[in-house]
C-alpha positions as CSV (number, residue, x, y, z in Angstrom):
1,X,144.9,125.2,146.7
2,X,145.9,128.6,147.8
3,X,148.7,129.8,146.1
4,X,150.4,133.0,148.4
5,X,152.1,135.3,145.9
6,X,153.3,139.2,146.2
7,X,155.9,141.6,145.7
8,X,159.8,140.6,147.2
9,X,159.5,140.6,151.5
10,X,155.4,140.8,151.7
11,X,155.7,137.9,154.1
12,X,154.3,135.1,151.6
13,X,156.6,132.2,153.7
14,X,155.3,133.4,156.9
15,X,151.5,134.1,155.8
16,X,151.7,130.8,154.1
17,X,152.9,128.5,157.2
18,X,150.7,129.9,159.3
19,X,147.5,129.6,157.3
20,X,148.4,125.8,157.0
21,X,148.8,125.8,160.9
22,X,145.3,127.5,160.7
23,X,143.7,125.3,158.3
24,X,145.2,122.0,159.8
25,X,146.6,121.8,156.1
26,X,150.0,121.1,154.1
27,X,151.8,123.9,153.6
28,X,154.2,123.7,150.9
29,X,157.2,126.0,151.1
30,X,160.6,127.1,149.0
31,X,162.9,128.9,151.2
32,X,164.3,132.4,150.3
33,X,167.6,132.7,148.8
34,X,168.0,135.7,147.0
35,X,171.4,135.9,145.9
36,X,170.7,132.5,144.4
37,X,169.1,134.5,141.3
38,X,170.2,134.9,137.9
39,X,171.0,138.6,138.8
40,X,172.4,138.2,141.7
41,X,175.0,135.6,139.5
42,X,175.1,138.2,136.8
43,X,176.3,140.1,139.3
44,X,179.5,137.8,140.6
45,X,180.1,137.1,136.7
46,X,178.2,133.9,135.7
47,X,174.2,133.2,135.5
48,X,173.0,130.0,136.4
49,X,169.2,128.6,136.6
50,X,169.8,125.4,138.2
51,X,167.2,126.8,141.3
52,X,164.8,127.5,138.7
53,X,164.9,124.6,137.1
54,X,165.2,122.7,140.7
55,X,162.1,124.8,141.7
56,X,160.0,123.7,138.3
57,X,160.4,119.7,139.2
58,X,159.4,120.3,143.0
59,X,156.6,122.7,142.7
60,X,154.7,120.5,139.9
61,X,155.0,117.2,141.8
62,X,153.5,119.0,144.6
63,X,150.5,120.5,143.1
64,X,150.0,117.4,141.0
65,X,149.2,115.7,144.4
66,X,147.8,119.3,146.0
67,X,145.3,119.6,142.8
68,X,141.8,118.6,145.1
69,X,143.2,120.1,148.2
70,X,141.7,123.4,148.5
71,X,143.3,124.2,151.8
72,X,146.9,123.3,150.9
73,X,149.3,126.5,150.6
74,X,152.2,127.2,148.3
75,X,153.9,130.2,149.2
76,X,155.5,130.9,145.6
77,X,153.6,130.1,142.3
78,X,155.4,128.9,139.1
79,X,154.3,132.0,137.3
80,X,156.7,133.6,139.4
81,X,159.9,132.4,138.0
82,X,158.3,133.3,134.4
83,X,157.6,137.0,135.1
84,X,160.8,136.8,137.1
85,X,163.0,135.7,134.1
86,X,161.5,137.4,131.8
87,X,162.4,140.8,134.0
88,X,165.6,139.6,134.3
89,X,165.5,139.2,130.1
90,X,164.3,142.7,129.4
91,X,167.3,144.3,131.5
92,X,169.6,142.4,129.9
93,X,171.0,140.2,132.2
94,X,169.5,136.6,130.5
95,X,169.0,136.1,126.6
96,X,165.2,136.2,125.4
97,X,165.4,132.7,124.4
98,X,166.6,131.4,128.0
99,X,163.3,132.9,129.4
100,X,161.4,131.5,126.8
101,X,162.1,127.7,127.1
102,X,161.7,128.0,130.2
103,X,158.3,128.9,129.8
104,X,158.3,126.0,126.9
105,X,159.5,123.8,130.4
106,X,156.7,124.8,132.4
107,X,154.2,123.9,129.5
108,X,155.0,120.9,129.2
109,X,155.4,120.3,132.9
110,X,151.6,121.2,133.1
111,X,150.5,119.1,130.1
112,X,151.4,115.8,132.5
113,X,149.3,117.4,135.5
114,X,145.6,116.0,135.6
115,X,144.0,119.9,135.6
116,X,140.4,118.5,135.1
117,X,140.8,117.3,138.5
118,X,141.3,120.6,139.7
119,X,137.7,121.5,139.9
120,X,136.7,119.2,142.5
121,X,138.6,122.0,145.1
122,X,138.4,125.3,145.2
123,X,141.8,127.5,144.4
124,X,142.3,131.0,145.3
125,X,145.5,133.2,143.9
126,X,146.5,135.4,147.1
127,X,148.8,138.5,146.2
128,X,150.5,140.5,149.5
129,X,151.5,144.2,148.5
130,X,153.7,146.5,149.8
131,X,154.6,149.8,148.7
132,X,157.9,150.4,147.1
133,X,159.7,152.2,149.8
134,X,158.3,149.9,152.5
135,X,159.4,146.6,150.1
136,X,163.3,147.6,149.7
137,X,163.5,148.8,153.4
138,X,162.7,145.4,153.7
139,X,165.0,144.1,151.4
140,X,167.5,145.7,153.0
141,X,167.2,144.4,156.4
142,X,169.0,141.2,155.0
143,X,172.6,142.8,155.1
144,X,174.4,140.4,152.6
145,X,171.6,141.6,150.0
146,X,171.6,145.4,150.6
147,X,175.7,145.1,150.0
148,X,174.7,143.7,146.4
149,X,172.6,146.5,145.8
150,X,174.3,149.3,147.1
151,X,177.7,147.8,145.4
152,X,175.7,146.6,142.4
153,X,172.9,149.5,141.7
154,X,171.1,147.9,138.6
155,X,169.7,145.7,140.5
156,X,168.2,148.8,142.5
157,X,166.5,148.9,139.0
158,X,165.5,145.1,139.4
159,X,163.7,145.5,142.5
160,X,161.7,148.7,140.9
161,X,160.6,146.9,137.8
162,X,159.3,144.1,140.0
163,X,157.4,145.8,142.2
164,X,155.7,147.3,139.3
165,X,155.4,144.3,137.1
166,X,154.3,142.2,140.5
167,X,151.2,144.5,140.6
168,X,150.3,144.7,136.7
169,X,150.3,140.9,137.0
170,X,147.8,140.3,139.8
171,X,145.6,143.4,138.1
172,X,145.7,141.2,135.0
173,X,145.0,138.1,136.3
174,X,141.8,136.2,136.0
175,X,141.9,132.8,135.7
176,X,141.1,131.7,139.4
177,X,139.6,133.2,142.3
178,X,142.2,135.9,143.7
179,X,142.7,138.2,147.1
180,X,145.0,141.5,147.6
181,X,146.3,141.5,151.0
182,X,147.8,144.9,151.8
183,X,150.9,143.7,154.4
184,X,151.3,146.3,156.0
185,X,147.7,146.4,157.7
186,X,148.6,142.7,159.2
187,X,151.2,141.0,161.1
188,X,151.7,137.4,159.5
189,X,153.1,135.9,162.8
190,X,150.1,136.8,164.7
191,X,147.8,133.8,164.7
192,X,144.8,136.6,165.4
193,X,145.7,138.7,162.1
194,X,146.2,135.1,159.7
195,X,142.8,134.0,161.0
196,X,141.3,137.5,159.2
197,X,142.9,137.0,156.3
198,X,141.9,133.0,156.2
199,X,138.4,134.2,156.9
200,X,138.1,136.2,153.8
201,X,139.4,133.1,152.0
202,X,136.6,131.1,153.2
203,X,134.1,133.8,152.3
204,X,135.3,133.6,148.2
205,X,135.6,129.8,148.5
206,X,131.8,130.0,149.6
207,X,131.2,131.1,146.1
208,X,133.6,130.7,143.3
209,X,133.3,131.8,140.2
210,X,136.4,129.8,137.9
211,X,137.2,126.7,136.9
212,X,141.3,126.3,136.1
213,X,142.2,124.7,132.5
214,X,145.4,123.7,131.4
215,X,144.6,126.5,128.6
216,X,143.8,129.2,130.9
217,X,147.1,128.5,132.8
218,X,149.2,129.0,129.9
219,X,147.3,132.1,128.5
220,X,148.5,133.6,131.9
221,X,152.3,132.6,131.7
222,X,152.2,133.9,128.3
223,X,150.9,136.8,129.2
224,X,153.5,137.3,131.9
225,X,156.4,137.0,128.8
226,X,154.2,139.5,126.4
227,X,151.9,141.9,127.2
228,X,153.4,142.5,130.5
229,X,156.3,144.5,129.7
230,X,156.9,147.8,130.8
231,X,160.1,147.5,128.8
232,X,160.2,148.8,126.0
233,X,163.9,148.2,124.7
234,X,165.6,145.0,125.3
235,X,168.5,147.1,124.8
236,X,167.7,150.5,127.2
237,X,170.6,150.3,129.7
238,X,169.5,150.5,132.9
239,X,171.3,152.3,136.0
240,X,170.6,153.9,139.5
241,X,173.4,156.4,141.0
242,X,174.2,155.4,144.1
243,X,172.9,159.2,145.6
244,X,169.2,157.8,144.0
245,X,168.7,154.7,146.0
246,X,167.9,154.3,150.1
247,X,170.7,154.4,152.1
């Protein structure tokens, strides 16, 4: 499987239907909706994490049949909505506990997927990065969203903490083969640049170094709801002036 993963507007969707049109493979897709988030519902005064949830049942069933396709592309992993909620937990805007059964969800979600079939295909954990300023100008070329940030300026505070917690993630990670893609040196939609990036993919599936467990999955979701958390204080209020943030 190759999972394509990355900081808010890399260009995971795009990247990811396009290496399936190069590979002749599935591509397995979630589209974007971004005020669909818990704090984009904190925001209009009610939190909700139906999508989540929604997510959790599709995205299992499809790498339980995905599991020996090493070509098949998901362009959002489930550790995603973990570091995600948890994020959304240390600034306040879900309860601790919420982000943790979710996690307990996932667990057991994974406990019913055949993982020892795993290593008869080759996986690979592909992270696009942006810099900061070049992700939120990105952000904010979908007008409904820059009007939540610019009316709603914590979540200004969101977007920074992700970035950040994006990249300590992928640093930390280590239980499958994985790929930084910097973005901004490729255009996704150009069939040219996906076949360089799907040719370095070939070149680590050539020799791979991991198998995946079911224990080595968890270990990384748990690691994404403890040690990384740049937050210190559940309870530090966080805000952005409106004269700090990109206009």
């Amino acid at each position: 499987m190759i999972i394509v993963s990355g900081v808010y507007s890399s260009g995971k969707t795009t990247l990811a239907k396009n290496l399936a049109k190069y590979f002749h493979s599935k591509a397995h897709i979630v589209e974007s909706r971004q005020t669909d988030n818990p704090l984009y519902d904190k925001a209009k005064g009610t939190i909700s994490c139906s999508y989540d949830e929604d997510f959790l049942m599709e995205r299992m069933k499809q790498i339980g049949e995905a599991i020996t396709e090493p070509y098949t592309v998901f362009d959002r992993s489930v550790y995603e909505d973990v570091l995600r909620m948890k994020i959304s937990a240390d600034l306040g805007f879900l309860d601790q506990e919420e982000a943790e059964d979710y996690f307990a969800r996932i667990n057991k979600r994974l406990s019913e997927i055949p993982l020892d079939r795993s290593n008869e295909a080759s996986q690979i954990f592909l992270f696009l990065d942006l810099p900061f300023h070049d992700m939120i100008d990105r952000i904010y070329q979908v007008p409904k969203v820059k009007e939540y940030i610019m009316t709603h300026p914590f979540l200004y505070e969101y977007y920074q903490e992700a970035h950040l917690r994006y990249r300590e993630w992928f640093e930390n990670y280590h239980y499958s083969e994985k790929l930084r893609i910097n973005a901004l040196d490729y255009d996704f939609n150009n069939m040219d640049d996906v076949a360089k990036v799907a040719k370095q993919i070939e070149e680590i599936y050539q020799n791979p170094k991991f198998e995946i467990t079911y224990d080595a999955i968890v270990d990384n979701m748990r690691q994404s709801l403890v040690n990384n958390n740049s937050i210190q204080s559940n309870s530090r209020h966080f805000y952005v002036t409106q004269r700090e943030m990109p206009t």
